[in-house]
Every structure is written in structure tokens, then in C-alpha cells.
VOBA-1610 file (N, C-alpha, C; in pm, whole numbers, padded with zeros to 5 digits, always signed):
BEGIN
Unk+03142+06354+01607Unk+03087+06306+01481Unk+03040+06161+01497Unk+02932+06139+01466Unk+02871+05982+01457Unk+02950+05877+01367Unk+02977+05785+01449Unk+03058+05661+01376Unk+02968+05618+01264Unk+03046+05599+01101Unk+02993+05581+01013Unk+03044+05444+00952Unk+02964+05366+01065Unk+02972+05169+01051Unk+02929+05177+00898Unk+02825+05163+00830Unk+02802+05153+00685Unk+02967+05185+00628Unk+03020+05291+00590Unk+03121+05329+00539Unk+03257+05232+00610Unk+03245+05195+00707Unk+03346+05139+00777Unk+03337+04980+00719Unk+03256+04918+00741Unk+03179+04789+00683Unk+03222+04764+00523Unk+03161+04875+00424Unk+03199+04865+00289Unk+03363+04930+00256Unk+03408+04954+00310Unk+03521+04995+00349Unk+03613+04847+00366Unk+03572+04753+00438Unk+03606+04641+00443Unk+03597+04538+00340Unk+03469+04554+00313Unk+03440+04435+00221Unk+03528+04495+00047Unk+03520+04613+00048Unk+03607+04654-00054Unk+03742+04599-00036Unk+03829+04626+00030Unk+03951+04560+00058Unk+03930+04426+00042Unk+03856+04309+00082Unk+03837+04201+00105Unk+03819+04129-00029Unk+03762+04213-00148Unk+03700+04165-00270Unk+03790+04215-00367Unk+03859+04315-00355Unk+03966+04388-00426Unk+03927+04479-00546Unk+03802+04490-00552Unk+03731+04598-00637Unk+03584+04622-00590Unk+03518+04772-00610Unk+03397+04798-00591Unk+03313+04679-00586Unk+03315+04697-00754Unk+03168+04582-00805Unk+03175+04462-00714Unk+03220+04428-00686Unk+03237+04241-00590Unk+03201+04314-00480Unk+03233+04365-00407Unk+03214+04408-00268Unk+03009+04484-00271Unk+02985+04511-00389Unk+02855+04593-00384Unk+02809+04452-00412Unk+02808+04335-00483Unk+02759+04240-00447Unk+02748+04124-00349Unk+02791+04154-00302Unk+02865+04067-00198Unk+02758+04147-00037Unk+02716+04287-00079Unk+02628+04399+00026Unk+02504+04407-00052Unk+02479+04354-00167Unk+02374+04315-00212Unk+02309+04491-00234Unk+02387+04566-00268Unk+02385+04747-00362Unk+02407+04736-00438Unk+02419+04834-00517Unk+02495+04894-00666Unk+02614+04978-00623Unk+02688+04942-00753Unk+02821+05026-00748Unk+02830+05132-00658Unk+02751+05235-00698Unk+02755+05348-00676Unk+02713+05441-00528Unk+02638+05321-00506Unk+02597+05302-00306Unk+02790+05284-00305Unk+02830+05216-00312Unk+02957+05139-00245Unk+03045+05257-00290Unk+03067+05321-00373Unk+03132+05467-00429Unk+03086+05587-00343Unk+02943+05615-00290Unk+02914+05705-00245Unk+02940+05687-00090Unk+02925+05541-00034Unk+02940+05557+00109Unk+03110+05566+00155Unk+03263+05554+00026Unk+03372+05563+00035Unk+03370+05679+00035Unk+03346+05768-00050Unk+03336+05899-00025Unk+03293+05968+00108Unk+03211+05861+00154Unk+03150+05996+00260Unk+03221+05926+00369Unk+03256+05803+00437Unk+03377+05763+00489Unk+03514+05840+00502Unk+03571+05900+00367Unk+03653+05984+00340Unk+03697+06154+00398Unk+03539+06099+00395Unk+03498+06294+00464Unk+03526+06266+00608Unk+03489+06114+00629Unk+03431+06131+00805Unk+03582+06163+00876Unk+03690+06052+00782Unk+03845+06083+00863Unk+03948+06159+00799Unk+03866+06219+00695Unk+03981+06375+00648Unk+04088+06287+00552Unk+04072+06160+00527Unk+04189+06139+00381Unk+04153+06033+00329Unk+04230+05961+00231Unk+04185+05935+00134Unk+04189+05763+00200Unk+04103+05669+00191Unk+04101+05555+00247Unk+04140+05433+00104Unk+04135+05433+00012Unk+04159+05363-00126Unk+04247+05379-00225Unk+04308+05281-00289Unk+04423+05405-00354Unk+04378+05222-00507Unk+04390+05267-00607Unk+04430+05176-00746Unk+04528+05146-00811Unk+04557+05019-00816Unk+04656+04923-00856Unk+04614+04874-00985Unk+04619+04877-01066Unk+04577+04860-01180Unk+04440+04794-01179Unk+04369+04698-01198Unk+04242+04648-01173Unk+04186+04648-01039Unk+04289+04668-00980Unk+04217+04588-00780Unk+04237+04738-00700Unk+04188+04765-00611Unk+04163+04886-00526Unk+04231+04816-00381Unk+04320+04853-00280Unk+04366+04839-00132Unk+04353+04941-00053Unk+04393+04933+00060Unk+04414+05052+00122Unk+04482+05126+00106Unk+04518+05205+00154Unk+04632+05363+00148Unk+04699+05289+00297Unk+04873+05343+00314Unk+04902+05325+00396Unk+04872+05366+00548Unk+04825+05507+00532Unk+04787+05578+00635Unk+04637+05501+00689Unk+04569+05415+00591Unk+04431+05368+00590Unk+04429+05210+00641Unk+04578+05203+00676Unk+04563+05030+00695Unk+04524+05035+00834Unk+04531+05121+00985Unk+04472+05052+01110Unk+04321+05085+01077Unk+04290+05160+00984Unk+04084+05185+00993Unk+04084+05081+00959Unk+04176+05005+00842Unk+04056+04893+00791Unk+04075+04734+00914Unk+04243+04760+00981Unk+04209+04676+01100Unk+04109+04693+01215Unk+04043+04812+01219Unk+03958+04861+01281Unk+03817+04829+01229Unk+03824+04888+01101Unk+03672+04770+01053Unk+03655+04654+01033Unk+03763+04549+01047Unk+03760+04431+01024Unk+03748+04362+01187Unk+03804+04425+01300Unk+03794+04378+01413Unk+03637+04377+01406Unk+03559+04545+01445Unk+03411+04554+01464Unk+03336+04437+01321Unk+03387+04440+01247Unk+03282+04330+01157Unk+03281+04209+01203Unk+03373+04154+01313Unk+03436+04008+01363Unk+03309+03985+01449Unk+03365+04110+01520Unk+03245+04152+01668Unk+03129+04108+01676Unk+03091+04243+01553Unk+02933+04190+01546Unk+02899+04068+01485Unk+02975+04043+01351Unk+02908+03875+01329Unk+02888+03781+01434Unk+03016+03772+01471Unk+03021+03667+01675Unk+02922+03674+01725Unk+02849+03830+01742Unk+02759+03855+01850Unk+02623+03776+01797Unk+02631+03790+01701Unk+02492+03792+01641Unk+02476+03629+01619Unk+02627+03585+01546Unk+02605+03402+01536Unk+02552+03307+01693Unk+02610+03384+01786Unk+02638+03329+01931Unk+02524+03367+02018Unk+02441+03398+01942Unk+02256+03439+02015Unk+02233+03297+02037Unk+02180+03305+02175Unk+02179+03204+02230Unk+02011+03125+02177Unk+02016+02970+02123Unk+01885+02954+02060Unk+01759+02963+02149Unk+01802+02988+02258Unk+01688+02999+02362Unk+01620+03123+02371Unk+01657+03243+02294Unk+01603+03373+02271Unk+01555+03363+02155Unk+01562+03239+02062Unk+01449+03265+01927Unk+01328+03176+01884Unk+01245+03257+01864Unk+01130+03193+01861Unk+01136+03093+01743Unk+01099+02975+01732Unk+01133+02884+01601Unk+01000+02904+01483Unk+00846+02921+01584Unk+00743+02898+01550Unk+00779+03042+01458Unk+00821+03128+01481Unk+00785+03253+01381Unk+00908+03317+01281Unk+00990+03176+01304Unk+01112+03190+01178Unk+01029+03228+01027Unk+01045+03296+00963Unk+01018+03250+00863Unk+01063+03301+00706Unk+01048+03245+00558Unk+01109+03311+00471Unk+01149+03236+00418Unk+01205+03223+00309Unk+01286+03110+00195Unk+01410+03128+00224Unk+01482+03015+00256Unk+01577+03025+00201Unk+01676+02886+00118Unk+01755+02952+00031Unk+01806+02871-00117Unk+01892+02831-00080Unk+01921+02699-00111Unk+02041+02558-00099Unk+02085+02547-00231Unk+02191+02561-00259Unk+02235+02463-00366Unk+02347+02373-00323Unk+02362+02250-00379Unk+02498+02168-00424Unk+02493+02072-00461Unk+02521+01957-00530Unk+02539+01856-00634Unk+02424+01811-00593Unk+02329+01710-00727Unk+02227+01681-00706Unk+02228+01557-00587Unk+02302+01458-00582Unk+02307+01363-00504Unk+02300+01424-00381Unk+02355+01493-00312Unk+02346+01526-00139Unk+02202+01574-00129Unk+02174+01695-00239Unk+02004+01727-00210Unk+01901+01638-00198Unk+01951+01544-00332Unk+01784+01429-00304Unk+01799+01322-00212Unk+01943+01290-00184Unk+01938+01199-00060Unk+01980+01200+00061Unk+02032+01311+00043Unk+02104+01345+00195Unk+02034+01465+00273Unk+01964+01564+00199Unk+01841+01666+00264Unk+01720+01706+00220Unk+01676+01634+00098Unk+01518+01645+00081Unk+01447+01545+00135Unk+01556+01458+00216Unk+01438+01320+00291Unk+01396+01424+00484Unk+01462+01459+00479Unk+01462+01548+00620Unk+01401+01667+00615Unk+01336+01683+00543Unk+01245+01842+00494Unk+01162+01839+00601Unk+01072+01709+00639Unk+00957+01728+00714Unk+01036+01770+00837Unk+01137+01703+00927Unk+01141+01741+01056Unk+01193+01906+01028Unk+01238+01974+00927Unk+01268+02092+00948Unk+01140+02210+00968Unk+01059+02120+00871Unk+00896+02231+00875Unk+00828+02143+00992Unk+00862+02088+01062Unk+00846+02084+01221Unk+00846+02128+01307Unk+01020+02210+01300Unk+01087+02264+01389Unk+01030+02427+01369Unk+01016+02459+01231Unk+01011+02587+01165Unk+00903+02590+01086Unk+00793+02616+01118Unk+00662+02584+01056Unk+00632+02647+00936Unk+00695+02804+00947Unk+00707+02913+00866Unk+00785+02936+00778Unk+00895+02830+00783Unk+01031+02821+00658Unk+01001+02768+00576Unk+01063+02825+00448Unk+01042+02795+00327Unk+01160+02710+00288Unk+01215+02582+00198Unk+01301+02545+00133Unk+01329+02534-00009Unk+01411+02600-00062Unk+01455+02627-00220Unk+01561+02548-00241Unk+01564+02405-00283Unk+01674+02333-00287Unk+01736+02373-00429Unk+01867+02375-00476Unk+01907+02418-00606Unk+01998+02292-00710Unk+01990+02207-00720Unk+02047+02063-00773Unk+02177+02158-00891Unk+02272+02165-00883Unk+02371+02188-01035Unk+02500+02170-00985Unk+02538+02078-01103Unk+02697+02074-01086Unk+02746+02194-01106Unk+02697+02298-01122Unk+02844+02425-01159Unk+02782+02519-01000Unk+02909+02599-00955Unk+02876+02663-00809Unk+02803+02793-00812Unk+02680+02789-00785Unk+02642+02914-00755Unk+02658+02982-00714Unk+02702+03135-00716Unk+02788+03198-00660Unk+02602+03257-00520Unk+02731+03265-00402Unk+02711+03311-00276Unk+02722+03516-00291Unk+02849+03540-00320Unk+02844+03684-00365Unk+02714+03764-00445Unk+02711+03666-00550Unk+02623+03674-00647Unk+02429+03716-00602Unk+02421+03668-00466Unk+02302+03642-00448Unk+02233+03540-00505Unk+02275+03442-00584Unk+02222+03316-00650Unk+02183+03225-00590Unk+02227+03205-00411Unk+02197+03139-00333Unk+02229+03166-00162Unk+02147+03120-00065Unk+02203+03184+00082Unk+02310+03071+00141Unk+02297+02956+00109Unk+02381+02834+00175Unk+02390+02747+00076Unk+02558+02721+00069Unk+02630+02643-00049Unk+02720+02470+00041Unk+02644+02390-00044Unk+02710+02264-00010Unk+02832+02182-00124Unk+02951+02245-00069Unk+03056+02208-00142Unk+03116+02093-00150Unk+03179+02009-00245Unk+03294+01899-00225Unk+03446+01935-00229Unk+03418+02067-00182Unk+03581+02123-00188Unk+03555+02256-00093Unk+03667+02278-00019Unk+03708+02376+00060Unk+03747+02532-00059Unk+03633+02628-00070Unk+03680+02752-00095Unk+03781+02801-00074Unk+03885+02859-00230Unk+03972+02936-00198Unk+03999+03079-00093Unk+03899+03097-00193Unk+03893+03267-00078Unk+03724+03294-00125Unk+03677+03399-00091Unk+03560+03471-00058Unk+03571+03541+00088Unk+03433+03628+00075Unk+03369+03641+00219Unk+03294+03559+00264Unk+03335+03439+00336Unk+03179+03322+00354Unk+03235+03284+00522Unk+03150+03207+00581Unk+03131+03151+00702Unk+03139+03003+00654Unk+03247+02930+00670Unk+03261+02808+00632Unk+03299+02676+00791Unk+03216+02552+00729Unk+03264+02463+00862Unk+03239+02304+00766Unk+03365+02249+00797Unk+03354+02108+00722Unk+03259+02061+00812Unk+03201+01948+00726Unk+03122+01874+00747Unk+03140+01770+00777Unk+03227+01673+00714Unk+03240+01516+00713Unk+03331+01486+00541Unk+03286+01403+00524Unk+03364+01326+00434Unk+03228+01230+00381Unk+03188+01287+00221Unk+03102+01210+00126Unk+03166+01059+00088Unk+03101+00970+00155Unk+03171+00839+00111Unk+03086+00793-00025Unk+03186+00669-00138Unk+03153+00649-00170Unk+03191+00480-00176Unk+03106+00400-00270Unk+03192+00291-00351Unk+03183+00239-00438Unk+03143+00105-00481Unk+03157+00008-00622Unk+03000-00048-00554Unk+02983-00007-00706Unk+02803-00069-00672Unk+02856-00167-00866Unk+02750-00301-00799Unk+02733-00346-00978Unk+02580-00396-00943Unk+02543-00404-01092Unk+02437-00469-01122Unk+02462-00587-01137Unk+02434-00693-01084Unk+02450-00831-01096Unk+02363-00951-01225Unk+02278-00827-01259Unk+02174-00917-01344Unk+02177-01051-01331Unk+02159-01128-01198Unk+02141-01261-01174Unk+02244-01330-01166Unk+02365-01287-01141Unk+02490-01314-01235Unk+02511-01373-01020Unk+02631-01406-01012Unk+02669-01464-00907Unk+02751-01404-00831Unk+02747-01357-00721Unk+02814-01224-00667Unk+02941-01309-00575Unk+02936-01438-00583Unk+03069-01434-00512Unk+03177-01506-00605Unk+03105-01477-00752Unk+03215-01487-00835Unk+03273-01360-00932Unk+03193-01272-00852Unk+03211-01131-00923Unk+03342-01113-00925Unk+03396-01021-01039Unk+03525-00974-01057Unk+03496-00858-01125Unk+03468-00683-00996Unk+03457-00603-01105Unk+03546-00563-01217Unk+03697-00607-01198Unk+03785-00591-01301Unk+03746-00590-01446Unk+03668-00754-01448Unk+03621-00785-01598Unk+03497-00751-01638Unk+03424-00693-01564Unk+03305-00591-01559Unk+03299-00479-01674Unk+03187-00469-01725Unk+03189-00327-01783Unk+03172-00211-01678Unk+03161-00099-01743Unk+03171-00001-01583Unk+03075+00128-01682Unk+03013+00227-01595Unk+02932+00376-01595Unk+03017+00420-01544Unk+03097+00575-01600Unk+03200+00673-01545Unk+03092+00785-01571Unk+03132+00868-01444Unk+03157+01009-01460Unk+03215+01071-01583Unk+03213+01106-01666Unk+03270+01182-01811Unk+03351+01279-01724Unk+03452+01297-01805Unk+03575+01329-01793Unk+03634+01486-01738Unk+03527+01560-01700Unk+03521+01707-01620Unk+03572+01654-01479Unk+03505+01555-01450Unk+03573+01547-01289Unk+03718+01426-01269Unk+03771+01341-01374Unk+03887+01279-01370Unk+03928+01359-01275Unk+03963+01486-01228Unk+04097+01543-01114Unk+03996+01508-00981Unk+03919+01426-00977Unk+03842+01419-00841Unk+03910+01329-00827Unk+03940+01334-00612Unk+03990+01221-00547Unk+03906+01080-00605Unk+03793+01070-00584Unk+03734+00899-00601Unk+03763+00879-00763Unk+03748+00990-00834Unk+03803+00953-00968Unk+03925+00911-01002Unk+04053+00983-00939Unk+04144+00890-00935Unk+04184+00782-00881Unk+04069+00792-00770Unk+04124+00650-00704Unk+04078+00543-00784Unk+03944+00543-00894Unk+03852+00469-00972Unk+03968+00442-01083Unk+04067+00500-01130Unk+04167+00512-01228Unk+04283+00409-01202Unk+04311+00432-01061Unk+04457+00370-01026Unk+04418+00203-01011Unk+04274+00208-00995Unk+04210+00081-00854Unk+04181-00001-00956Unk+04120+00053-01098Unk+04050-00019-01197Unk+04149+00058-01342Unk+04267+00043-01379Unk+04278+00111-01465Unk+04254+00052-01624Unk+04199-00110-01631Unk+04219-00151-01767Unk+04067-00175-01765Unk+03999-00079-01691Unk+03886-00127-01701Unk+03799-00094-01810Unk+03685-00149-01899Unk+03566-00131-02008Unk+03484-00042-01941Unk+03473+00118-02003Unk+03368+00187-01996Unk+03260+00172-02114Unk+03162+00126-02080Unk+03072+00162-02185Unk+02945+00248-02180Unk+02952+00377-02092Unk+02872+00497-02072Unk+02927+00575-01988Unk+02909+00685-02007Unk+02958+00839-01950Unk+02858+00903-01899Unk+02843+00941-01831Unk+02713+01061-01743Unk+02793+01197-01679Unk+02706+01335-01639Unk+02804+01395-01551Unk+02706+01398-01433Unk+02578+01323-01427Unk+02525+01305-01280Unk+02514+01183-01262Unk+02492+01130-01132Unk+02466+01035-01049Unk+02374+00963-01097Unk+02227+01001-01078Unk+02114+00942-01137Unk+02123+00946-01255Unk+02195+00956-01375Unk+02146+00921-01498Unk+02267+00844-01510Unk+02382+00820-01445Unk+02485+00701-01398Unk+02371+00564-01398Unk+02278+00573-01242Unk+02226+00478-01186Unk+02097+00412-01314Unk+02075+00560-01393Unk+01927+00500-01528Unk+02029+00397-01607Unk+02134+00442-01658Unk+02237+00402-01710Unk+02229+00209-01684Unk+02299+00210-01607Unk+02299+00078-01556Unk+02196-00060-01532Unk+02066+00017-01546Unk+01977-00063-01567Unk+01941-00160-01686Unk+01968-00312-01646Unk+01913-00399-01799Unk+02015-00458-01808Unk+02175-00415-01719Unk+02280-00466-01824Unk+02392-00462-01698Unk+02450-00583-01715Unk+02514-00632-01595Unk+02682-00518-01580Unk+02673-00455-01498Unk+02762-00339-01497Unk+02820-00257-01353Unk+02935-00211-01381Unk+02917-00157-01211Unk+02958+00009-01226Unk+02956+00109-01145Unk+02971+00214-01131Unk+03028+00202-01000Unk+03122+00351-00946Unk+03176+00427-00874Unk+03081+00518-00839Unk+02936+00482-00697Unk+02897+00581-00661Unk+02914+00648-00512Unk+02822+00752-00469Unk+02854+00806-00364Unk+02697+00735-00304Unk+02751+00645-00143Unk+02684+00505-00067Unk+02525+00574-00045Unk+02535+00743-00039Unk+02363+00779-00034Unk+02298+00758-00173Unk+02362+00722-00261Unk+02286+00704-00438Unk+02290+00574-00414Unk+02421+00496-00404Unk+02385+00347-00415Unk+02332+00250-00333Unk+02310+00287-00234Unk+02280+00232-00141Unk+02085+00242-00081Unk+02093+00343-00179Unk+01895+00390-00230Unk+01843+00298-00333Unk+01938+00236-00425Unk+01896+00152-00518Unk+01898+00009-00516Unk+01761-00025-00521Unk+01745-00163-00480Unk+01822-00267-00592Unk+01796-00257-00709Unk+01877-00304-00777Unk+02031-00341-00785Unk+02133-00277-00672Unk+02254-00289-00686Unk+02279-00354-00634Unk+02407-00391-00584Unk+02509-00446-00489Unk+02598-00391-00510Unk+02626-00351-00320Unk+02729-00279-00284Unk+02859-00404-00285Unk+03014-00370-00352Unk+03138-00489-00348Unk+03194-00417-00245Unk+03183-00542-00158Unk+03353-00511-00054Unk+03453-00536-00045Unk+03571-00449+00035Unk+03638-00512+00004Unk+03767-00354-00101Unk+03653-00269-00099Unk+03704-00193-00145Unk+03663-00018-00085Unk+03799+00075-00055Unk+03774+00193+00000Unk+03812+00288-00080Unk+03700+00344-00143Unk+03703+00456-00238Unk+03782+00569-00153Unk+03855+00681-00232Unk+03894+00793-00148Unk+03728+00905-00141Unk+03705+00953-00034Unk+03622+01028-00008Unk+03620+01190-00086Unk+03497+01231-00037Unk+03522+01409-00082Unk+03515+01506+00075Unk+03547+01559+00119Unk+03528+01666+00181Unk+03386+01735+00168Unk+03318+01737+00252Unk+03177+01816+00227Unk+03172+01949+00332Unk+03172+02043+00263Unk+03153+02207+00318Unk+03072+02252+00330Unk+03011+02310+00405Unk+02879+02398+00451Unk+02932+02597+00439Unk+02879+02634+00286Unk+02881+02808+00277Unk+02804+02902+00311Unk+02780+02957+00443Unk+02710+03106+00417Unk+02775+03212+00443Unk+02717+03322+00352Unk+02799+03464+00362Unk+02800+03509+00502Unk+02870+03552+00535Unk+02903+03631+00656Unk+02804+03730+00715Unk+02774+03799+00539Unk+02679+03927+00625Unk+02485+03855+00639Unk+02486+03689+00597Unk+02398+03609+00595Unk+02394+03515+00702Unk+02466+03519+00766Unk+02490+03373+00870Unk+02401+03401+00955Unk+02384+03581+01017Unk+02291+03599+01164Unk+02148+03622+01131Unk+02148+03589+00952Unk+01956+03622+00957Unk+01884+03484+01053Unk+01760+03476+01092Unk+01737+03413+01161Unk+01675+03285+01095Unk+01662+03298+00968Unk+01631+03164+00866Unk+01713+03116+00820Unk+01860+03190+00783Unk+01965+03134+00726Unk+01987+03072+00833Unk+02035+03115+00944Unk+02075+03041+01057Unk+02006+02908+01107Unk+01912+02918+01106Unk+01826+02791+01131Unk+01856+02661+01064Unk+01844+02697+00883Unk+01883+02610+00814Unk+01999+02554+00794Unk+02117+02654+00810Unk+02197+02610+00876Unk+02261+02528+01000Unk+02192+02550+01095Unk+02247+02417+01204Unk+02152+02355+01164Unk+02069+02334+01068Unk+01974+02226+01068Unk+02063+02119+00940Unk+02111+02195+00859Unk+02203+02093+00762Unk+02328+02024+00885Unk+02393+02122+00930Unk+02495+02084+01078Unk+02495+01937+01113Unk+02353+01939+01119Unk+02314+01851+01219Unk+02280+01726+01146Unk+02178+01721+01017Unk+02131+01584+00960Unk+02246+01546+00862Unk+02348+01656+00799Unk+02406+01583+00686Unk+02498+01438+00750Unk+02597+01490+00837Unk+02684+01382+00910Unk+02657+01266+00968Unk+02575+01172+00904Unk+02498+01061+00936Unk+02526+00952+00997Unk+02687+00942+00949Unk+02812+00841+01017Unk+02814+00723+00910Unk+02725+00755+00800Unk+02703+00607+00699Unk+02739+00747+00541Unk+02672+00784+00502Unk+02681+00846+00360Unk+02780+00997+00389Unk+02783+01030+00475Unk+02870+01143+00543Unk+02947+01143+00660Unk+03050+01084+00688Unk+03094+01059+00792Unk+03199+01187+00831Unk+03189+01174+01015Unk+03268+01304+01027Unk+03371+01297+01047Unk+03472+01383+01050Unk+03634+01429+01020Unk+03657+01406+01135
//
């Protein structure tokens, strides 16, 4: 009987997601593809491979070495396919869109200045940058490669830190005298209060705690519009502040950093555009100044 990889594969990703629906998105089908190829899986080894736990679906006991068996061959082939050596692909005839999202600051300053050398390298690639604070889901199909400030709990994804998003204390000096600055007695631009549980946010809390806010933003650039006209300082990340001619960077002071993550799905990592764009972020985000590496 012919090995039935499809059924073996969704077979996996079912276990992995803990119900149909996630796993048929996650294979980019409908339910009922992912229902029909368990079934016929079922047939191929004569019993029952799934069993229901109240909301979530696992294996059957008799079904736990297939699914170590489909999870080895899914290892396999991803490996095989990530580990193509770049000297077997043509760059000139990459081609196709593919979608970025993650916080607006890393896109406009940390990879929409590097666009040109990528349509250099890849004449034929397309770039869909996606700017939003909330995470687009990867399962979802909402996006092919996700740039995080936090390490994913779980999913199916292909994950590799990046570095560490630095930031610091930028003020506006409005003429004012910078080596008598005291951002203490400063007014200050915060982040509004969704991200307080962020490392630089608490460190902005402990470092400055009696400090005068007099504006809230939940992005960067309307932080930096913010500040204009009026002698003030903000907590930014050094690729925003360090773009604005208007500031001054204070030293003297070491913000706590973020962690920066690089997401693609698993069954996305070996297309030959995802991949591209991928070691191509690899490579420009870690700059050693606005992203430094781990």
C-alpha cells in the first residue's frame, strides 16, 4: 500500500494544534480536507488514530509511535528542504510576495531602508510590509514572516532570535542646555499603559518614577510628533531616536532591551521566497547599533 504522507502530515499537525480547525489552518484547507484525509489515514493502518477530550482531539494510545513517526518524517523533510544549499537557487527567478509584519518602528527603520539591496539580490520579489501593534496570526495566513518582541509560546513556527531591540532617553532640548539637563525634572511622552508589563517600560518606571507625563501614544512616531515644540523627553527604541534630528540622545543611561524574533511557519520556511526573505531579515536586522546580537 502507498505511504499516505498527506494523512501522516495532517495527522501531525492535528496533534500539534489540538483540534481540526487550527491544524486545517495552519495547512491552509478546510475542515473537512483535514476530516477526510484522517479518515482515509485510518483506513490506511486499520484503527482509529484520534480519540476527543472534551474540546481538544490527541492521539489514541495504540496511535502514539505513527504520530512519532510523522513527526520524525516532518523534521526530515523540513531539514532537507531548509538546508538546500544556496548555490542550487537561482536568485534572479525567485519570485512572489511575500508579507512581513511587526511593530511599526523595526519596519520603517530597521527594513524598509534595505528594500533596495533585497530587489537587487531578488529582482522578482515582491515586499508586503505589515506595520500593527496587535500579532498577526502566522496560522491564520495573515502573514508569511512575523517580527516579534517576545519569544512565542507555542505554535507550529520556525523560530531564531535575533538580537536585542535597544533603546533609550531621547529629549528635546528646545535650546535649553544639555549639560544642565536633568531628565528627572523634565516632562516626559509615555507609551499608554497596554505595554507598562514591557521590560523598558518598567525599567522607564523604576529609573524615572516621580516623573511628569504630559502625553500618551501607543506608537513610536506619534510619541516622536508628540514631542515636537516643547522641551520634553521620551523612552525610545535608538532606530526611532536616533533618525530624529531634533533629539538628543542622554547618557549615561541603559534602558532594559526587547528580544527580537524572527517567525515562519514550518510548512513556509522551504518556499523559495519565504526563504530568501528570510535570511535576508537574518542578516540586515542585527546591526550591532539598533539591534544588537545575543
Amino acid at each position: 500500500m502507498q505511504l499516505d504522507w498527506e494523512g501522516l502530515r495532517t495527522f501531525a499537525h492535528v496533534c500539534q494544534t489540538g483540534n481540526m480547525s487550527a491544524a486545517a489552518r495552519e495547512l491552509g484547507v478546510n475542515q473537512t480536507t483535514v476530516a477526510r484525509r484522517i479518515a482515509r489515514l485510518e483506513e490506511w493502518v486499520g484503527y482509529s488514530v484520534l480519540y476527543r477530550d472534551g474540546r481538544s482531539v490527541g492521539p489514541t494510545p495504540r496511535a502514539q509511535n505513527l504520530l512519532e513517526t510523522a513527526q520524525s518524517m516532518q523534521r526530515t523533510v523540513t531539514g532537507l528542504l531548509e538546508n538546500e544549499p544556496a548555490s542550487d537557487r537561482n536568485n534572479k527567478e525567485i519570485s512572489g510576495i511575500v508579507r512581513v509584519t511587526s511593530v511599526d518602528a523595526i519596519l520603517e527603520n530597521c527594513v524598509a531602508p534595505h528594500l533596495a539591496r533585497l530587489q537587487q539580490d531578488y529582482p522578482k520579489l515582491s515586499l508586503e510590509l505589515i506595520g500593527a501593534n496587535r500579532n498577526l496570526s502566522l496560522p491564520n495566513r495573515e502573514t508569511d514572516i512575523a517580527i516579534r518582541l517576545a519569544r512565542p509560546e507555542s505554535g507550529a513556527f520556525h523560530i531564531k532570535l535575533l538580537g536585542k531591540l535597544e533603546s533609550a532617553v531621547y529629549c528635546n532640548l528646545m535650546g535649553g542646555d544639555e549639560n544642565r539637563l536633568d531628565p528627572a525634572l523634565m516632562s516626559w511622552i509615555d507609551l499608554d499603559d497596554f505595554f507598562a508589563d514591557k521590560p523598558e517600560q518598567r525599567w522607564l518606571a523604576q529609573t524615572f518614577p516621580g516623573r511628569k507625563t504630559i502625553g500618551y501614544a501607543n506608537r513610536m512616531s506619534i510619541i516622536v510628533s508628540m514631542m515636537e515644540g516643547r522641551a520634553c523627553c521620551a523612552l525610545l527604541p535608538v532606530c526611532v531616536g536616533d533618525a530624529c534630528s531634533g533629539l538628543k540622545r542622554i547618557d549615561g543611561y541603559e534602558p532594559d532591551g526587547r528580544e527580537v524574533w524572527l517567525l515562519t511557519h514550518q510548512d513556509k520556511r522551504h518556499l523559495p521566497q519565504v526563504r530568501a526573505v528570510a535570511d535576508w531579515l537574518t542578516d540586515i536586522l542585527p546591526d550591532g547599533k539598533a539591534i544588537t546580537r545575543l
